[in-house]
LOLUM-407899 format. One record per atom (N, C-alpha, C): residue number from 1; residue in one letter; atom name; x, y, z. Coordinates in Angstrom, 3 decimals. Layout:
<recs>
{NUM,'a','CA',{X,Y,Z}}
...
</recs>
This chain:
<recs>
{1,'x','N',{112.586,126.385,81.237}}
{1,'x','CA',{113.197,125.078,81.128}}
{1,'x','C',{112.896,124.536,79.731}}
{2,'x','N',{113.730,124.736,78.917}}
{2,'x','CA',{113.440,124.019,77.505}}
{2,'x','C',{113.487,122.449,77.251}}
{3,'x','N',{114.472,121.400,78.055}}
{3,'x','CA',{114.209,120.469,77.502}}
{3,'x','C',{113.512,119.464,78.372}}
{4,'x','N',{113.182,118.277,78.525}}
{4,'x','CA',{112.510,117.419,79.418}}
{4,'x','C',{112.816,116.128,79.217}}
{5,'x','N',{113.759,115.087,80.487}}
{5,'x','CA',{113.915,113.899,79.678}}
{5,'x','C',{113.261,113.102,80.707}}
{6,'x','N',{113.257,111.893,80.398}}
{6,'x','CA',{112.331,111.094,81.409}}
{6,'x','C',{113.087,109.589,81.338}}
{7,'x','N',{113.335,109.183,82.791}}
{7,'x','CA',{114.251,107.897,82.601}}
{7,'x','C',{113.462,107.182,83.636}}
{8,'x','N',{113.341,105.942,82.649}}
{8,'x','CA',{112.376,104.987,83.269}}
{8,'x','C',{113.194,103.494,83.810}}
{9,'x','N',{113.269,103.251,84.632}}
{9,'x','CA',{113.572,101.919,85.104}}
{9,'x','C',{112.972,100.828,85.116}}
{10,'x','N',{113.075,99.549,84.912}}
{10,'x','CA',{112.038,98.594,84.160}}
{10,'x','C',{112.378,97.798,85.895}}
{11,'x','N',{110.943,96.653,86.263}}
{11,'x','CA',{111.580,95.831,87.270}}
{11,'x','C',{110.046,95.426,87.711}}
{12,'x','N',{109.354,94.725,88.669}}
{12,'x','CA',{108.191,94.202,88.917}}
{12,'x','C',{107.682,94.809,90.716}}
{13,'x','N',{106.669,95.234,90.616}}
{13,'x','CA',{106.604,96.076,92.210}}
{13,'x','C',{105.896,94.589,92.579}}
{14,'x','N',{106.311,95.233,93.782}}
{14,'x','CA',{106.354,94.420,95.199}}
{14,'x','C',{107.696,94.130,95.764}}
{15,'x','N',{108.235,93.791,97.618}}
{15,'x','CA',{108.529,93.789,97.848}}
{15,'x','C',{109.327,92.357,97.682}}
{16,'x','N',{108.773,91.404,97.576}}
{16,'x','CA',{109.425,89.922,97.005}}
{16,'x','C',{110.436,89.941,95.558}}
{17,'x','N',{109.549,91.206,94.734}}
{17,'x','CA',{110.955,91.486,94.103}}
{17,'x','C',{112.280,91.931,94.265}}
{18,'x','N',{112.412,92.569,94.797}}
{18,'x','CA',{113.170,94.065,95.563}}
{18,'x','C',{114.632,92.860,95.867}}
{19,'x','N',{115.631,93.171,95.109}}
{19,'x','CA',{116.966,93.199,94.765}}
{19,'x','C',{117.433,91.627,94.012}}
{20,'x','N',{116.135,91.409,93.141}}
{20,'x','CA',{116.161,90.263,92.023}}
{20,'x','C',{117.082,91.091,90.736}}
{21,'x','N',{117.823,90.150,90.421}}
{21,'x','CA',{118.089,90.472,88.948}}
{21,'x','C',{117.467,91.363,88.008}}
{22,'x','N',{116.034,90.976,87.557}}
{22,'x','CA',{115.505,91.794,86.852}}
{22,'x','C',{114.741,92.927,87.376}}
{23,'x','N',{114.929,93.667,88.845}}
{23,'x','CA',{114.596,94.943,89.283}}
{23,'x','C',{115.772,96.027,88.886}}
{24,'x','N',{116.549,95.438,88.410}}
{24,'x','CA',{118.196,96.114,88.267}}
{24,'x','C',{117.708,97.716,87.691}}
{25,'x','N',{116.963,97.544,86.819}}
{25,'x','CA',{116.231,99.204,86.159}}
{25,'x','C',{115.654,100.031,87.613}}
{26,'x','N',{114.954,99.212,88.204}}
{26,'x','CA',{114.275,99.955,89.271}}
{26,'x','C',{115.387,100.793,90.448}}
{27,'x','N',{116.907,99.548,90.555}}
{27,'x','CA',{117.907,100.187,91.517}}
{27,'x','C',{118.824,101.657,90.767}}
{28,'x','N',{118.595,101.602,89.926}}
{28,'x','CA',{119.548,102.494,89.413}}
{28,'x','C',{118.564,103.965,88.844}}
{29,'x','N',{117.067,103.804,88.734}}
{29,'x','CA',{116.039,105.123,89.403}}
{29,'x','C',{116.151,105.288,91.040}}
{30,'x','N',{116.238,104.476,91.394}}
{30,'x','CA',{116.336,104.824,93.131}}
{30,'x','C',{117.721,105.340,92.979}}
{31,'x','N',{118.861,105.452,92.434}}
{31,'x','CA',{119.886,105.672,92.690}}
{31,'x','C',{119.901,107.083,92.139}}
{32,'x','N',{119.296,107.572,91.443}}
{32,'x','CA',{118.996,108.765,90.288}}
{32,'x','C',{118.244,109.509,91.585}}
{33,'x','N',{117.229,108.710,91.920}}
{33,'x','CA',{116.249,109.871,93.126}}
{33,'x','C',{116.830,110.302,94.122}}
{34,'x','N',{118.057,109.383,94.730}}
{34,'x','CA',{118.668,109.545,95.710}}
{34,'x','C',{119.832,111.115,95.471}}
{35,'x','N',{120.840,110.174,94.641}}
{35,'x','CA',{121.577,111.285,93.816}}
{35,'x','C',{121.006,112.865,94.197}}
{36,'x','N',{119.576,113.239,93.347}}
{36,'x','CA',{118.961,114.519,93.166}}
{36,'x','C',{118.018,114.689,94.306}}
{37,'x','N',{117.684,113.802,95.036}}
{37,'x','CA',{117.006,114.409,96.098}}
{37,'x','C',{115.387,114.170,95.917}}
{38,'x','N',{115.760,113.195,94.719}}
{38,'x','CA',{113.591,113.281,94.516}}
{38,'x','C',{112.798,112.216,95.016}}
{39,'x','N',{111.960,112.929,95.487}}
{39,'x','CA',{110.894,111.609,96.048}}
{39,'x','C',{110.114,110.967,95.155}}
{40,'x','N',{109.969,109.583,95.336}}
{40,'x','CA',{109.176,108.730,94.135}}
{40,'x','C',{108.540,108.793,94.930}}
{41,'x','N',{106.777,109.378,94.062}}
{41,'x','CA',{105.307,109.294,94.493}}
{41,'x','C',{104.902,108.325,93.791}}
{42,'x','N',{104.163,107.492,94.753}}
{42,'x','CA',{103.608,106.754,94.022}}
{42,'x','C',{102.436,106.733,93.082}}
{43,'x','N',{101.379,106.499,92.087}}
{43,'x','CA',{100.398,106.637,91.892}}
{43,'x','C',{100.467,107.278,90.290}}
{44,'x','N',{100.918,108.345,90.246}}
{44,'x','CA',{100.617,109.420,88.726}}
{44,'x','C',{101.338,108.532,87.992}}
{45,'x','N',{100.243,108.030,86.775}}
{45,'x','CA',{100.690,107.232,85.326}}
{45,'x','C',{100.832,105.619,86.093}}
{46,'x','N',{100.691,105.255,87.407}}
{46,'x','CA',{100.787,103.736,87.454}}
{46,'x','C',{102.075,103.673,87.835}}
{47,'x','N',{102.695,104.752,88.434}}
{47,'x','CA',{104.109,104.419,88.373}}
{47,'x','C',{104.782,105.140,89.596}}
{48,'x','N',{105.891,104.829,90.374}}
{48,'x','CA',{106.664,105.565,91.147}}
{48,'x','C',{107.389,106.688,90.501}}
{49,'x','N',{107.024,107.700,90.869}}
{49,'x','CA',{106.889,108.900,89.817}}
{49,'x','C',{107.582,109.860,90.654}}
{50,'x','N',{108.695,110.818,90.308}}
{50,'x','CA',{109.249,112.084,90.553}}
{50,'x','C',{109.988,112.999,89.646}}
{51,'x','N',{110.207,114.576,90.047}}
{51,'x','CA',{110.572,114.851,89.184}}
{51,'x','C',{111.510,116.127,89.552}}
{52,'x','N',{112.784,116.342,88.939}}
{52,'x','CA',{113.419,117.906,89.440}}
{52,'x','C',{114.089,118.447,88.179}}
{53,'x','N',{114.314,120.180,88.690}}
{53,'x','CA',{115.348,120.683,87.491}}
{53,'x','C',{116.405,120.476,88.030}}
{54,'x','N',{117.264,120.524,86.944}}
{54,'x','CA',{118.534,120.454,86.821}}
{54,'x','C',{119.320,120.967,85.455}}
{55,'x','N',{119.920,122.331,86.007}}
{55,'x','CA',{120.540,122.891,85.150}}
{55,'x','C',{119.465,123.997,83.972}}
{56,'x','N',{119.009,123.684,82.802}}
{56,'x','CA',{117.849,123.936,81.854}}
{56,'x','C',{117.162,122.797,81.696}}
{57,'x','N',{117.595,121.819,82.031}}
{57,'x','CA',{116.330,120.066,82.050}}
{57,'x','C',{115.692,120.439,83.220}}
{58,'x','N',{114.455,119.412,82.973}}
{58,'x','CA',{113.568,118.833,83.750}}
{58,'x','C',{113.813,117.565,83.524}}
{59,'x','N',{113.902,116.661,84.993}}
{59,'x','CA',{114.282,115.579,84.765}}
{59,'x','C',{112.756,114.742,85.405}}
{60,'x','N',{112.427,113.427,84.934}}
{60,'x','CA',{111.419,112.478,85.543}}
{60,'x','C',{111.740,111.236,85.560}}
{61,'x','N',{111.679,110.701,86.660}}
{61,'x','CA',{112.002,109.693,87.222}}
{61,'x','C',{110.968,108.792,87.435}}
{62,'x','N',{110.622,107.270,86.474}}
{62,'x','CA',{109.849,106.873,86.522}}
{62,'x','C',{110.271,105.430,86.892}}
{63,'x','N',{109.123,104.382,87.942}}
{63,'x','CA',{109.381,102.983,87.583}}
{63,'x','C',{107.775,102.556,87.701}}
{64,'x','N',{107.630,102.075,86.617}}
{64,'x','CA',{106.448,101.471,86.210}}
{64,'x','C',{105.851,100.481,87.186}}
{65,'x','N',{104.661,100.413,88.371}}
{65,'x','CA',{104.023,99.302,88.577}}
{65,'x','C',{103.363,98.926,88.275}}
{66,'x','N',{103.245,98.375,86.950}}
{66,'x','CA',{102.441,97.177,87.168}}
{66,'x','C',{103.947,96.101,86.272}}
{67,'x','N',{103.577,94.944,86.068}}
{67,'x','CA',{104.947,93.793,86.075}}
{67,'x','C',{105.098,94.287,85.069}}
{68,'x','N',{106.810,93.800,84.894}}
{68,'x','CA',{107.553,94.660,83.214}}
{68,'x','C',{106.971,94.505,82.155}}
{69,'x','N',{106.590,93.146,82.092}}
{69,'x','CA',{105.526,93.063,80.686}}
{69,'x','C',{105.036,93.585,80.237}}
{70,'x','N',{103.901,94.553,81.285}}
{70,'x','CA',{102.880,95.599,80.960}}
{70,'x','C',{103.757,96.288,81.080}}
{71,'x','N',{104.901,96.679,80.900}}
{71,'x','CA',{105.370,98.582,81.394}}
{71,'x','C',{105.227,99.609,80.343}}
{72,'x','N',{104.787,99.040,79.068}}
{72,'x','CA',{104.698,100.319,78.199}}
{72,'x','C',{103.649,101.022,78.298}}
{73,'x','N',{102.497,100.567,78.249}}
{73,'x','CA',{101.322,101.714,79.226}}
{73,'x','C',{101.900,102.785,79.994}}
{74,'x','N',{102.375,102.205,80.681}}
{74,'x','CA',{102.916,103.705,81.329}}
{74,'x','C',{103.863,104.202,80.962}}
{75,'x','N',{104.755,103.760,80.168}}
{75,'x','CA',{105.632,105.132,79.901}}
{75,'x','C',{104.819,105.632,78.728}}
{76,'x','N',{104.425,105.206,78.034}}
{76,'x','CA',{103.326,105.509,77.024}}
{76,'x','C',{102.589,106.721,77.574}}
{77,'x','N',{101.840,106.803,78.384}}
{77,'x','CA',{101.281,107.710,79.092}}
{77,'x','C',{101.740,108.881,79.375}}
{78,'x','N',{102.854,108.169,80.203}}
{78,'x','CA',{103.818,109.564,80.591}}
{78,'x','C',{104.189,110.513,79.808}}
{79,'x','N',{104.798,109.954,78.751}}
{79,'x','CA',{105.439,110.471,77.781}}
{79,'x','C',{104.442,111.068,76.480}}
{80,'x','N',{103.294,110.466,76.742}}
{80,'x','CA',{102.147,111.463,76.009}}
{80,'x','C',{101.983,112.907,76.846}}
{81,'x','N',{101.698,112.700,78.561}}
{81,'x','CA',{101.584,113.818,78.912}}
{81,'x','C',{102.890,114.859,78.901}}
{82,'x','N',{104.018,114.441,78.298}}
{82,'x','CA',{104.512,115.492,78.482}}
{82,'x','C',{104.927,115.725,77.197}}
{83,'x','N',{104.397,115.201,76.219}}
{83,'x','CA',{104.567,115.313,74.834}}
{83,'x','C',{106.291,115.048,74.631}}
{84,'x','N',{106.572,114.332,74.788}}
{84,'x','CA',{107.688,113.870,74.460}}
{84,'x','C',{108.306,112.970,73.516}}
{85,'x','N',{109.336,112.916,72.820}}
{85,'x','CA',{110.008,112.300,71.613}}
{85,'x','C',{110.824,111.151,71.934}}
{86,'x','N',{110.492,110.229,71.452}}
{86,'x','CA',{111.356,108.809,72.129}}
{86,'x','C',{112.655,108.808,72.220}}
{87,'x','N',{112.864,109.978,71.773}}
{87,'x','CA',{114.732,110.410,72.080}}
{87,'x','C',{115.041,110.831,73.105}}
{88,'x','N',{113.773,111.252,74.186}}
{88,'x','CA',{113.794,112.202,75.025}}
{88,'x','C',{113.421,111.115,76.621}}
{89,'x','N',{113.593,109.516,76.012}}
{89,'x','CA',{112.788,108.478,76.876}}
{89,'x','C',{113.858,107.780,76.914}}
{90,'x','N',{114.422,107.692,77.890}}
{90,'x','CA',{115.990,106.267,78.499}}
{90,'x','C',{115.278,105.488,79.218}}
{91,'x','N',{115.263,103.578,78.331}}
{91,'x','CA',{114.938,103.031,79.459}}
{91,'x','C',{116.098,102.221,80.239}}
{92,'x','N',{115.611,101.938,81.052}}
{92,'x','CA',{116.783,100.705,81.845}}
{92,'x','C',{116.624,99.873,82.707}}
{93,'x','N',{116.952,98.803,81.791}}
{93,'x','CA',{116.922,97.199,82.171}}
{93,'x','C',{117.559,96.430,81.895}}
{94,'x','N',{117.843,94.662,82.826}}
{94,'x','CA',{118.372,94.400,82.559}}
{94,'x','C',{118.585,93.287,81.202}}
{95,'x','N',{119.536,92.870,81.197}}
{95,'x','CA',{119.805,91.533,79.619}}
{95,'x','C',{120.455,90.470,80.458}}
{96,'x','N',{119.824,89.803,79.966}}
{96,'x','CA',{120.497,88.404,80.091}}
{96,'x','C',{121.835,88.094,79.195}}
{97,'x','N',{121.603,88.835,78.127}}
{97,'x','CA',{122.729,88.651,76.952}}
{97,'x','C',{124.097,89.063,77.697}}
{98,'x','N',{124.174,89.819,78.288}}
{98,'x','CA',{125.005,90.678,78.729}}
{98,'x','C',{125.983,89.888,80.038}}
{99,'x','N',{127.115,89.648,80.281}}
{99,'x','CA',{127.507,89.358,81.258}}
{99,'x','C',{127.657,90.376,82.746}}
{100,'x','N',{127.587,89.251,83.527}}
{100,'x','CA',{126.765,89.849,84.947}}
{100,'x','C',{127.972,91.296,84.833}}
{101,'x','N',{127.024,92.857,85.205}}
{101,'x','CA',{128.094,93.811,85.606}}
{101,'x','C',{128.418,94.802,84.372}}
{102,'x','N',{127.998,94.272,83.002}}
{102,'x','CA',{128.221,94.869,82.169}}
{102,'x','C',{127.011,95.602,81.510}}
{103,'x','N',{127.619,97.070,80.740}}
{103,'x','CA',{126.510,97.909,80.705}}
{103,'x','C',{126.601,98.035,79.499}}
{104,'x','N',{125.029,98.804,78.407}}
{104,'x','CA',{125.172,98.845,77.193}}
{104,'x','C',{124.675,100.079,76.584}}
{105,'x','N',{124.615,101.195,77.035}}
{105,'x','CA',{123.380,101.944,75.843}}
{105,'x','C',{123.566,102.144,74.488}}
{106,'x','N',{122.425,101.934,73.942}}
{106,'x','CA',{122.024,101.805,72.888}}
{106,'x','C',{121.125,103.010,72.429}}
{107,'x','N',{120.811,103.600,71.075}}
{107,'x','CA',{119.927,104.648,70.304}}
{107,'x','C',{118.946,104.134,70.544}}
{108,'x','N',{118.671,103.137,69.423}}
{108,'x','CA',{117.587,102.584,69.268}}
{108,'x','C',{117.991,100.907,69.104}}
{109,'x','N',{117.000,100.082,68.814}}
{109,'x','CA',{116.806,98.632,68.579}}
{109,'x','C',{116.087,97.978,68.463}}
{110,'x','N',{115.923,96.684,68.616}}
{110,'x','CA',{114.772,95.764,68.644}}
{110,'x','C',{115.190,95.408,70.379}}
{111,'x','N',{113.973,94.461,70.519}}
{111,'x','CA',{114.132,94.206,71.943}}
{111,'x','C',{114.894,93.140,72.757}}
{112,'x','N',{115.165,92.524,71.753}}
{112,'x','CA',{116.544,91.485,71.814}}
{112,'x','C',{116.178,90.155,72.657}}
{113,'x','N',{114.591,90.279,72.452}}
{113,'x','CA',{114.065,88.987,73.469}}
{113,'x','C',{113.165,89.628,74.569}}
{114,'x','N',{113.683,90.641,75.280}}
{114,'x','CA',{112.969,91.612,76.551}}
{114,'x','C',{111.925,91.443,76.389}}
{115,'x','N',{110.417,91.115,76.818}}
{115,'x','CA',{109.373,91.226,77.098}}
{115,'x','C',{109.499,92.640,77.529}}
{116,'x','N',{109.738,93.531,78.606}}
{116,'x','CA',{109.254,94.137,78.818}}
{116,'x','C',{109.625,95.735,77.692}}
{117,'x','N',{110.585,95.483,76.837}}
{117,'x','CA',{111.123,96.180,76.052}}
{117,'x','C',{110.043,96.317,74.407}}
{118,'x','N',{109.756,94.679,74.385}}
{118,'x','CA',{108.644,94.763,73.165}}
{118,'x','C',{107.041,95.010,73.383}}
{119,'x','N',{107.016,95.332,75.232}}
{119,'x','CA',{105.690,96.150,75.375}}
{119,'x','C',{106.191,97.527,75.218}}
{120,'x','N',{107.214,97.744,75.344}}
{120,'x','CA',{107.471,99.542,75.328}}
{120,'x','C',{106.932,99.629,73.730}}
{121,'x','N',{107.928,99.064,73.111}}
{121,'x','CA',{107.615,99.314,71.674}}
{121,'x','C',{106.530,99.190,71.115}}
{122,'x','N',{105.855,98.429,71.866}}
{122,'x','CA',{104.332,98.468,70.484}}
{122,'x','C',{103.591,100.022,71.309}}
{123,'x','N',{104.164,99.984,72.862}}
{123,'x','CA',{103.086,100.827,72.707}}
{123,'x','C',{103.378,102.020,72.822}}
{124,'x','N',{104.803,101.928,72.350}}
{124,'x','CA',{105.065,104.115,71.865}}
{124,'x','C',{105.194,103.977,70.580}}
{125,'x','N',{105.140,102.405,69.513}}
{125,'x','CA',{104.758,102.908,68.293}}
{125,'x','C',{106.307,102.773,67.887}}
{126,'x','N',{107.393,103.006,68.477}}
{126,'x','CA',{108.740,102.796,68.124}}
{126,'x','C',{109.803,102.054,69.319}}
{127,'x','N',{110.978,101.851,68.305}}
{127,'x','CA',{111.808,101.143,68.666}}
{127,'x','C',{112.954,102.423,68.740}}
{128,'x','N',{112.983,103.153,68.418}}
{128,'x','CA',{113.374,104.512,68.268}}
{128,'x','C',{113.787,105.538,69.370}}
{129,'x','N',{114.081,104.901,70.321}}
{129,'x','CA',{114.395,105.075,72.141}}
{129,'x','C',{115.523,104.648,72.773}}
{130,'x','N',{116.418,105.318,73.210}}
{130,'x','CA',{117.355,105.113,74.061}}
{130,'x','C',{117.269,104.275,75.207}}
{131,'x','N',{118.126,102.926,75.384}}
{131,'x','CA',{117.783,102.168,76.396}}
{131,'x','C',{119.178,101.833,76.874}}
{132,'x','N',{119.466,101.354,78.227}}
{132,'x','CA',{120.561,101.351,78.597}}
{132,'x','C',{120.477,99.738,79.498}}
{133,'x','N',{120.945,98.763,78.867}}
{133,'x','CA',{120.936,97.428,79.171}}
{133,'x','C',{122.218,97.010,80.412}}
{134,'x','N',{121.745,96.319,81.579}}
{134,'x','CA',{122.746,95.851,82.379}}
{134,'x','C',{122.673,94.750,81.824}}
{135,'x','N',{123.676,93.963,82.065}}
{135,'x','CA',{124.045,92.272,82.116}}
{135,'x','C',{123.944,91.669,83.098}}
{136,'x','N',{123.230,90.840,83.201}}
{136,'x','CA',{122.993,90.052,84.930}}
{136,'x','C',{123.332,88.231,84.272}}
{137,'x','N',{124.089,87.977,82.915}}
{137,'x','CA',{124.469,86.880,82.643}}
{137,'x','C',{123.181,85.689,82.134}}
{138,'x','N',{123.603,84.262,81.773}}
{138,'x','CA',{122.296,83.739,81.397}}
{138,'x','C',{122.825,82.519,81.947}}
{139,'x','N',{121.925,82.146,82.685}}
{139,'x','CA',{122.462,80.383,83.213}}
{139,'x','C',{121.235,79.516,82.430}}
{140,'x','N',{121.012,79.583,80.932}}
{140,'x','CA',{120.212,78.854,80.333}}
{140,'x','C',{118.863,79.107,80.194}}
{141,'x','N',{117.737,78.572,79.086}}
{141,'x','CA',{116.836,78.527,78.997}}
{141,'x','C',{115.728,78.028,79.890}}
{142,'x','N',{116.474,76.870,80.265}}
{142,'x','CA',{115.855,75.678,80.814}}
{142,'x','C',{115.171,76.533,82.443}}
{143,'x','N',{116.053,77.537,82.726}}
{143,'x','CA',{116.123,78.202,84.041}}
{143,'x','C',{115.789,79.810,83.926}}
{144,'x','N',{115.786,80.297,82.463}}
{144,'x','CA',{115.741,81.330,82.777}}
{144,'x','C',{114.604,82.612,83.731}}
{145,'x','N',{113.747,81.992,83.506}}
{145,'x','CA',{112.520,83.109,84.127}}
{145,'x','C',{113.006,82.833,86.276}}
{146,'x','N',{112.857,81.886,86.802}}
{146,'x','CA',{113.859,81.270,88.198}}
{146,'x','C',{114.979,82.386,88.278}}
{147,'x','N',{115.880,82.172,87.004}}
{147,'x','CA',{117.165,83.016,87.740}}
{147,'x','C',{116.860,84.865,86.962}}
{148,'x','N',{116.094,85.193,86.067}}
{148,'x','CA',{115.612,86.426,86.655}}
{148,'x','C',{115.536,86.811,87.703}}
{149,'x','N',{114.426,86.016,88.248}}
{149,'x','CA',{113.692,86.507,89.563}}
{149,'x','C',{114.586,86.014,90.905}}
{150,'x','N',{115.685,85.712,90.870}}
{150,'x','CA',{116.423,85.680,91.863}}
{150,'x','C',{117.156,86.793,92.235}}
{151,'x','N',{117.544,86.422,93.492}}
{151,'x','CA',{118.696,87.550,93.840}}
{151,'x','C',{120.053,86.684,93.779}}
{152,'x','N',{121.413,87.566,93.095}}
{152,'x','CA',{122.724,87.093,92.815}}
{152,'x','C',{122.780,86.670,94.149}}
{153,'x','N',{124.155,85.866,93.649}}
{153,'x','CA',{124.790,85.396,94.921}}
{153,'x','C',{125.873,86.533,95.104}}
{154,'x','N',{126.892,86.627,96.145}}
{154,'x','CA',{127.792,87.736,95.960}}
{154,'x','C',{128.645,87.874,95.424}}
{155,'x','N',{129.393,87.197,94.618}}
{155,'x','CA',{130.261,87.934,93.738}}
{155,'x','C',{129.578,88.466,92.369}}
{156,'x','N',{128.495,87.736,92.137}}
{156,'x','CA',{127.725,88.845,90.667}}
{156,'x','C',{126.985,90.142,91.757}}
{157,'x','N',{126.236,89.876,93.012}}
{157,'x','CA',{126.219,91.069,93.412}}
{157,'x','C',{126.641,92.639,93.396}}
{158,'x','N',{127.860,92.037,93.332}}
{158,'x','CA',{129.091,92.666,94.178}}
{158,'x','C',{129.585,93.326,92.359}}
{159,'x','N',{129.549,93.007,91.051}}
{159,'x','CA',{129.715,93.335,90.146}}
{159,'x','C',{127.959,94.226,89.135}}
{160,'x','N',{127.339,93.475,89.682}}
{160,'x','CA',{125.897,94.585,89.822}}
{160,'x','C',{125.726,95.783,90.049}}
{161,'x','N',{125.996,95.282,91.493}}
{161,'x','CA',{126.553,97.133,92.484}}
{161,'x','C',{127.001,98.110,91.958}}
{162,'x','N',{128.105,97.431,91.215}}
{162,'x','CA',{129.369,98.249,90.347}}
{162,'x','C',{128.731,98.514,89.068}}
{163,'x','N',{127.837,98.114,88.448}}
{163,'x','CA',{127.152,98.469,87.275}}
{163,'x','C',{125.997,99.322,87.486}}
{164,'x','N',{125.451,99.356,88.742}}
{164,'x','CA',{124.143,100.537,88.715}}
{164,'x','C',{125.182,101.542,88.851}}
{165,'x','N',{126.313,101.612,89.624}}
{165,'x','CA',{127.009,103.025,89.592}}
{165,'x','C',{127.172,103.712,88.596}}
{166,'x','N',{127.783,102.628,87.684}}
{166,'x','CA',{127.695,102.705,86.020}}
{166,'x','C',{126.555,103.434,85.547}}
{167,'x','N',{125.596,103.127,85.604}}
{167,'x','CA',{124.279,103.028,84.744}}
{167,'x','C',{123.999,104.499,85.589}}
{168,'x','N',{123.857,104.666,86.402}}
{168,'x','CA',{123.761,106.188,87.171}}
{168,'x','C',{124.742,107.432,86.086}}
{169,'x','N',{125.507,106.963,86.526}}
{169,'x','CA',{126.650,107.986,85.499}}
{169,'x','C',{125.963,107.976,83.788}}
{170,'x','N',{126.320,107.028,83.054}}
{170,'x','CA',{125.684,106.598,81.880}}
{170,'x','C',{124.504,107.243,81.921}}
{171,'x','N',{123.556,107.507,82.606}}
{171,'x','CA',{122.120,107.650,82.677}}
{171,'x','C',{122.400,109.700,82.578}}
{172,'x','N',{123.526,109.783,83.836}}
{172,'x','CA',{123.456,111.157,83.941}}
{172,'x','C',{124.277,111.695,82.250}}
{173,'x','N',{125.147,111.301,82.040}}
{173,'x','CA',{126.122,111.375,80.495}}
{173,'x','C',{124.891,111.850,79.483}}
{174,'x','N',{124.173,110.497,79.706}}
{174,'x','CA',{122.719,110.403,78.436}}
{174,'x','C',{122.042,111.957,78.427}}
{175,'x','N',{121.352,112.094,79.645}}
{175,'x','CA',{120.956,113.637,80.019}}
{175,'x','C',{121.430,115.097,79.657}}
{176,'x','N',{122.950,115.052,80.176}}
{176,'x','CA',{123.876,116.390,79.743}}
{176,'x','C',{124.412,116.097,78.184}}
{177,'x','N',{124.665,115.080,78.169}}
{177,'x','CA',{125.233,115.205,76.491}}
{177,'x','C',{125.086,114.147,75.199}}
{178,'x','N',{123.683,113.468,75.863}}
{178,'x','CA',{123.049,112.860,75.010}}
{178,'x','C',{123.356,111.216,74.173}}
{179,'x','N',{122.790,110.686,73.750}}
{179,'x','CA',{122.833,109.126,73.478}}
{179,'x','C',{124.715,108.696,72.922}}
{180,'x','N',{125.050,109.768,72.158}}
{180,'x','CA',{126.297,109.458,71.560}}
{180,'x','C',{127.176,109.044,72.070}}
{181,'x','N',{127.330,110.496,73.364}}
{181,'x','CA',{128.302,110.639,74.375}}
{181,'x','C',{128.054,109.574,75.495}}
{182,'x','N',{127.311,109.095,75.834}}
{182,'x','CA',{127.227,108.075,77.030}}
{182,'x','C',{127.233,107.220,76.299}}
{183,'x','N',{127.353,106.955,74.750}}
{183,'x','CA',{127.499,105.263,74.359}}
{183,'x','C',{129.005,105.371,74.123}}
{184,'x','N',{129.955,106.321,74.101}}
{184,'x','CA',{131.763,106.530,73.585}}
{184,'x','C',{132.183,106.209,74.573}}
{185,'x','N',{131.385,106.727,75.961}}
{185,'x','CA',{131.988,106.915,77.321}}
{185,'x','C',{132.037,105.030,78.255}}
{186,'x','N',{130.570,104.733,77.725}}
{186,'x','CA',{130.164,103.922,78.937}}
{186,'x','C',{130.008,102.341,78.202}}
{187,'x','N',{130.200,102.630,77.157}}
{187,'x','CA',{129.941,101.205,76.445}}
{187,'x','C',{131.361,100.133,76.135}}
{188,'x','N',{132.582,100.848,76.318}}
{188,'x','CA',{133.489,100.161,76.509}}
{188,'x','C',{134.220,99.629,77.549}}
{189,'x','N',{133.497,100.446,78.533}}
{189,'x','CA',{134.043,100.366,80.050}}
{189,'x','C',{134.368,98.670,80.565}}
{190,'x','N',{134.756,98.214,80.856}}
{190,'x','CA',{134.920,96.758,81.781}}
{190,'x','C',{134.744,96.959,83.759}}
{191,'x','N',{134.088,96.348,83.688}}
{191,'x','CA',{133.646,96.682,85.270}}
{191,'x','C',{134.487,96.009,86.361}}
</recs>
């Protein structure tokens, strides 16, 4: 197996989180495990952790517990143990920037505000990483951390849904044919 990629989903464990806005990274690794058949263990690196081949990849399926803030520790980790190149690291989470439903990957960047994006970066040292941003919309400052942590009502639901499908595909694109091809494919799409 020559290559190894590792796609991490950003989102906060516990069950009070579980189908908030900002778990959106975490639904679309469950959707990846499901897809391939892999079981997330919990525990190795701090994180819901699995892993399968596919094709000449090795694929790993990660979602970080402890809250997004902290999540670069662990991919940090991870991605030390498997000696890996931040080209070789997709994360995914969501943006507020982004309107609800809409998807983005990106090479590299800054973190565009993300807390949990500018712990990745300090602590792999780069910005230099493939990340794949949903849109879950912004109903203001005044509100924002509240409507993170909420769950949509149903019609952004219902356009969510339709964007982890997205982000599944996009995620798989990223894998077989790399950052270019899933940003030609998936970045113009309208949901």
């Amino acid at each position: 197996m020559d290559e190894i990629r590792l796609i991490a989903g950003l989102g906060n464990p516990g069950s009070e989180y579980d189908g908030t806005r900002h778990n959106i990274g975490f639904e679309v690794v469950d959707k990846l495990a499901d897809k391939y058949g892999v079981e997330l263990k919990k525990g190795k690196f701090g994180a819901a952790f699995g892993q399968t081949a596919l094709e000449d990849k090795k694929l790993i399926l990660l979602k970080p517990l402890k809250y997004m803030n902290n999540s670069g520790q662990v991919i940090a980790t991870a991605a030390g143990f498997y000696k890996l190149q931040p080209l070789q690291i997709l994360v995914i989470t969501d943006d507020l920037a982004l309107e609800p439903g809409t998807i983005r990957m990106r090479a590299s960047g800054s973190a565009g505000g993300h807390n949990g994006l500018v712990d990745i970066i300090e602590k792999l040292g780069t910005s230099d990483f493939p990340r794949l941003r949903i849109g879950i919309g912004d109903k203001g400052p005044a509100v924002g951390k509240d409507y993170v942590l909420s769950r949509p009502g149903s019609a952004d639901r219902e356009l969510l849904r339709e964007a982890v499908q997205q982000a599944v595909e996009a995620s798989i694109c990223w894998m077989q044919q790399g950052v270019d091809a899933a940003m030609t494919k998936f970045n113009r799409k309208k949901i």
